[in-house]
MIDOSE-1310 file (N, C-alpha, C; in nm, 2 decimals, decimal comma, always signed):
residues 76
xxxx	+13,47/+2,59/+4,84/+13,55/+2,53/+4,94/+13,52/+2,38/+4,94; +13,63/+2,33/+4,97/+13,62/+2,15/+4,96/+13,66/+2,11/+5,10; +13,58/+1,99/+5,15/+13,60/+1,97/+5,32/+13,66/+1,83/+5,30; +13,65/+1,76/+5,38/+13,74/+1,65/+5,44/+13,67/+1,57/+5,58
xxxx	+13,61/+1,49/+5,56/+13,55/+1,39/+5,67/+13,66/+1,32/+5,73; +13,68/+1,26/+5,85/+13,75/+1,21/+5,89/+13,73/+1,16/+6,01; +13,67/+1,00/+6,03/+13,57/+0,98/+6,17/+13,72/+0,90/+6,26; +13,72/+0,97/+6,40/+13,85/+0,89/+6,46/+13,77/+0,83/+6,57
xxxx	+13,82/+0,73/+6,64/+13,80/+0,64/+6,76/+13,80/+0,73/+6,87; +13,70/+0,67/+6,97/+13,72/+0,77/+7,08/+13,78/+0,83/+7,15; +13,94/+0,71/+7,17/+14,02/+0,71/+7,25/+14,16/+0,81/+7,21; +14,10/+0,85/+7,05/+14,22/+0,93/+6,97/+14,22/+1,08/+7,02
xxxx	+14,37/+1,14/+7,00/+14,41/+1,23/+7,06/+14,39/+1,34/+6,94; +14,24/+1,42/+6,93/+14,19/+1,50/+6,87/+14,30/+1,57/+6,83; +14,41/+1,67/+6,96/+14,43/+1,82/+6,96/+14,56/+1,74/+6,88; +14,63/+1,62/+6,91/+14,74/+1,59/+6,83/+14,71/+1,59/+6,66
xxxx	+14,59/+1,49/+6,64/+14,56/+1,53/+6,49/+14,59/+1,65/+6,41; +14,47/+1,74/+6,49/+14,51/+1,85/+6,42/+14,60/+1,91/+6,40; +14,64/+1,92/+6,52/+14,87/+1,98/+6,50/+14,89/+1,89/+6,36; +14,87/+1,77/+6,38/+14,97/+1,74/+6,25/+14,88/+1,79/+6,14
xxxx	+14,78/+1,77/+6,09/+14,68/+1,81/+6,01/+14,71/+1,97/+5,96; +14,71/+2,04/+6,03/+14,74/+2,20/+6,01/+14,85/+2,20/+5,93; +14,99/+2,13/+5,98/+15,10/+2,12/+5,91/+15,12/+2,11/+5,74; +14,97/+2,05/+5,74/+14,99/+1,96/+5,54/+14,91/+2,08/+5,49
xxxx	+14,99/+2,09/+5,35/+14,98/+2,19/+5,32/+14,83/+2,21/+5,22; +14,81/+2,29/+5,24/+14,66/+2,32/+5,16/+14,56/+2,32/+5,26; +14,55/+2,27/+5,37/+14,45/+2,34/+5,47/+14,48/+2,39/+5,62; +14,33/+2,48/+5,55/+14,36/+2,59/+5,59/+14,28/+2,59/+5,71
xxxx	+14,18/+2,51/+5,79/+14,11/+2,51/+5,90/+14,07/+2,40/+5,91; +14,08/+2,32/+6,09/+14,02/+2,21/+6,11/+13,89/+2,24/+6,20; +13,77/+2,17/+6,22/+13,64/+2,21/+6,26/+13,64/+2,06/+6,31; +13,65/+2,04/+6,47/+13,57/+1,90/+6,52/+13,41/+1,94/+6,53
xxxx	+13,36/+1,81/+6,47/+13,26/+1,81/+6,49/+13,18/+1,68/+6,58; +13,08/+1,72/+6,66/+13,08/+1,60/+6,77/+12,96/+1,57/+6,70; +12,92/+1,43/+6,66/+12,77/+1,40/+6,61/+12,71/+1,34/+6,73; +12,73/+1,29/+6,82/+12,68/+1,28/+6,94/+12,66/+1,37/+7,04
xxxx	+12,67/+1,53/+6,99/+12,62/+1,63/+7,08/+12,64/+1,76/+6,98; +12,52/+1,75/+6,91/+12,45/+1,82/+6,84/+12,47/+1,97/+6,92; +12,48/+1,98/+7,05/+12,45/+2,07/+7,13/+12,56/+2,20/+7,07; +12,69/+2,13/+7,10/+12,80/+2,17/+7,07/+12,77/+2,28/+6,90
xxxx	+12,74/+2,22/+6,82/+12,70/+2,33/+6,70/+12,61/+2,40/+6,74; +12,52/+2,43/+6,80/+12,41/+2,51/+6,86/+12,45/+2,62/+6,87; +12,58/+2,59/+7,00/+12,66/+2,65/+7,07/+12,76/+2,76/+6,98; +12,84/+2,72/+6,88/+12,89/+2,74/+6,81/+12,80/+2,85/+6,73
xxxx	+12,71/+2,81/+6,67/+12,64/+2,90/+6,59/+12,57/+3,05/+6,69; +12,55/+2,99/+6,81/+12,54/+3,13/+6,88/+12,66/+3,23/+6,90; +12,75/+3,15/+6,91/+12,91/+3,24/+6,92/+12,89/+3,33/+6,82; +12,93/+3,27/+6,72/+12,89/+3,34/+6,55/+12,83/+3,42/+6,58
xxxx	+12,68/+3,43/+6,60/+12,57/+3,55/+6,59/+12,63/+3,64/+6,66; +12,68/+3,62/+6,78/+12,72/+3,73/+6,89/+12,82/+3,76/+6,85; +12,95/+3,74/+6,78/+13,08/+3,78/+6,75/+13,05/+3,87/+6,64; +12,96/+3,84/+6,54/+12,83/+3,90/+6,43/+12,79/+4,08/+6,47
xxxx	+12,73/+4,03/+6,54/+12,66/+4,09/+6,61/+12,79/+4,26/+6,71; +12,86/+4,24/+6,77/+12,97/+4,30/+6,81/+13,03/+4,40/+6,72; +13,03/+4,31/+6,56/+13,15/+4,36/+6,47/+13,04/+4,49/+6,39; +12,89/+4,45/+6,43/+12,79/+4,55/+6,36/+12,77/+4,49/+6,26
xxxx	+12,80/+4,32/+6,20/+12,76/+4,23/+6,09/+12,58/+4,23/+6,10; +12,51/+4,30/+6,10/+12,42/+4,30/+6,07/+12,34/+4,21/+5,93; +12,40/+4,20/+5,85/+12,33/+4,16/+5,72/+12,38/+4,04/+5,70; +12,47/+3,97/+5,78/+12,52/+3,84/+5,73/+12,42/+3,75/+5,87
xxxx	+12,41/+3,82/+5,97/+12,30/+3,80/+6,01/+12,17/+3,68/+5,97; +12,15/+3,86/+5,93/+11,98/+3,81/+5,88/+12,01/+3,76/+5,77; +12,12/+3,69/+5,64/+12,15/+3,63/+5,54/+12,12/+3,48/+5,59; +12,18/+3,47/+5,71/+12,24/+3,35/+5,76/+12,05/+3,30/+5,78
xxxx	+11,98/+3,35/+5,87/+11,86/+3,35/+5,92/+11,77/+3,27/+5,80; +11,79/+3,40/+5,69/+11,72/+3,36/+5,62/+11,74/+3,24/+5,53; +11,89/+3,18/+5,47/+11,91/+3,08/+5,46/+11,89/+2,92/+5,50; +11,87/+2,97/+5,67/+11,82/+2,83/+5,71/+11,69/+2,83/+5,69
xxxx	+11,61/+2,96/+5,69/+11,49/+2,90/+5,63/+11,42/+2,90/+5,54; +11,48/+2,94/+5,43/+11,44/+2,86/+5,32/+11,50/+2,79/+5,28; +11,59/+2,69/+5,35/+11,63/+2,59/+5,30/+11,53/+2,50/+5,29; +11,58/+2,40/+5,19/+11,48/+2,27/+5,11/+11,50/+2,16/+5,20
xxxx	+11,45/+2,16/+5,39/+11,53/+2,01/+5,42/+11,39/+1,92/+5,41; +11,44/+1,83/+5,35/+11,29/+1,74/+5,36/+11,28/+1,66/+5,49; +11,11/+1,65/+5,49/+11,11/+1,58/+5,65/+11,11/+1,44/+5,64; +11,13/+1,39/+5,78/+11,18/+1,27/+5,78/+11,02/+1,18/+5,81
């Protein structure tokens, strides 16, 4: 999968973007991401576990788990 950055001004009308965004053809999901509140993906990733979690996804789970930690992040 291939993503798409796209940094807008504060004052821009997110939910209009996307409407039009969704429209062009080849994509298939838009994901705001807030870099000033890290919180918000936190959040997000707990959704996941628990929606996970409901369906009896058991192994994507512990995939997911274990991928963040062995991941290679180097420290700062």
């Amino acid at each position: 999968m291939k993503s798409l950055k796209i940094n807008i001004e504060e004052n821009a009308d997110i939910e209009k973007i996307k409407e039009l965004l969704l429209q062009v053809k080849g994509i298939s999901s838009i994901e705001i991401i807030d870099d000033e509140n890290p919180e918000s993906e936190l959040k997000k990733a707990f959704n996941k576990t628990k929606e996970q979690f409901k369906k009896g996804d058991y192994e994507t789970v512990v995939n997911d788990i274990f991928d963040i930690l062995t991941k290679n992040n180097p420290k700062k």
